[in-house]
C-alpha positions as CSV (number, residue, x, y, z in Angstrom):
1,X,114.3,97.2,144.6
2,X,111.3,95.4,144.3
3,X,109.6,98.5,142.5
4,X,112.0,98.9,139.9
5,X,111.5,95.7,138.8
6,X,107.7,95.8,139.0
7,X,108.3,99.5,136.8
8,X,111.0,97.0,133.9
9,X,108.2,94.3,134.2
10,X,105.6,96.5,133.2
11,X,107.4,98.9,130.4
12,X,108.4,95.4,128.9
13,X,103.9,94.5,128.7
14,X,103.3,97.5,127.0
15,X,105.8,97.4,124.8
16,X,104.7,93.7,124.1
17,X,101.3,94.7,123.7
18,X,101.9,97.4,121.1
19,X,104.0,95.2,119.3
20,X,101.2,92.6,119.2
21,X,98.3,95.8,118.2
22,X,100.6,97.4,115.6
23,X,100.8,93.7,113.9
24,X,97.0,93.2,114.4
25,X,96.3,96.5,112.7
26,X,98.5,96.0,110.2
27,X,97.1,92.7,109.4
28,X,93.6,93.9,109.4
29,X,94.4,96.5,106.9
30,X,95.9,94.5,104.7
31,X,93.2,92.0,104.5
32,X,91.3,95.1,104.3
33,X,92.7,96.7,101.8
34,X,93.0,93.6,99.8
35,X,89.3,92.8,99.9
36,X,88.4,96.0,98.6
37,X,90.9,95.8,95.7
38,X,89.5,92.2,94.9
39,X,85.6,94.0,95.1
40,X,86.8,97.1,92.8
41,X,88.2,94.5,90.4
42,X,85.8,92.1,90.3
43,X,83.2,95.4,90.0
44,X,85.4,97.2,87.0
45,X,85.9,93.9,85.2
């Protein structure tokens, strides 16, 4: 079945893909959050 294989191939993307945004977001806000510790610390001290 040419579909179900179409339907595995294409659960298997987006699964891949949210992988790869979860880890980009995640990223993100840690650099994030990291630069704005560094800025409240450099501000308080």
């Amino acid at each position: 079945m040419p579909y179900f294989h179409l339907m595995k191939n294409c659960m298997c993307f987006v699964f891949w893909v949210t992988r790869l945004w979860e880890q980009y977001i995640e990223t993100w806000l840690a650099k994030n959050t990291q630069s704005r510790l560094l800025g409240y610390l450099q501000k308080s001290g």
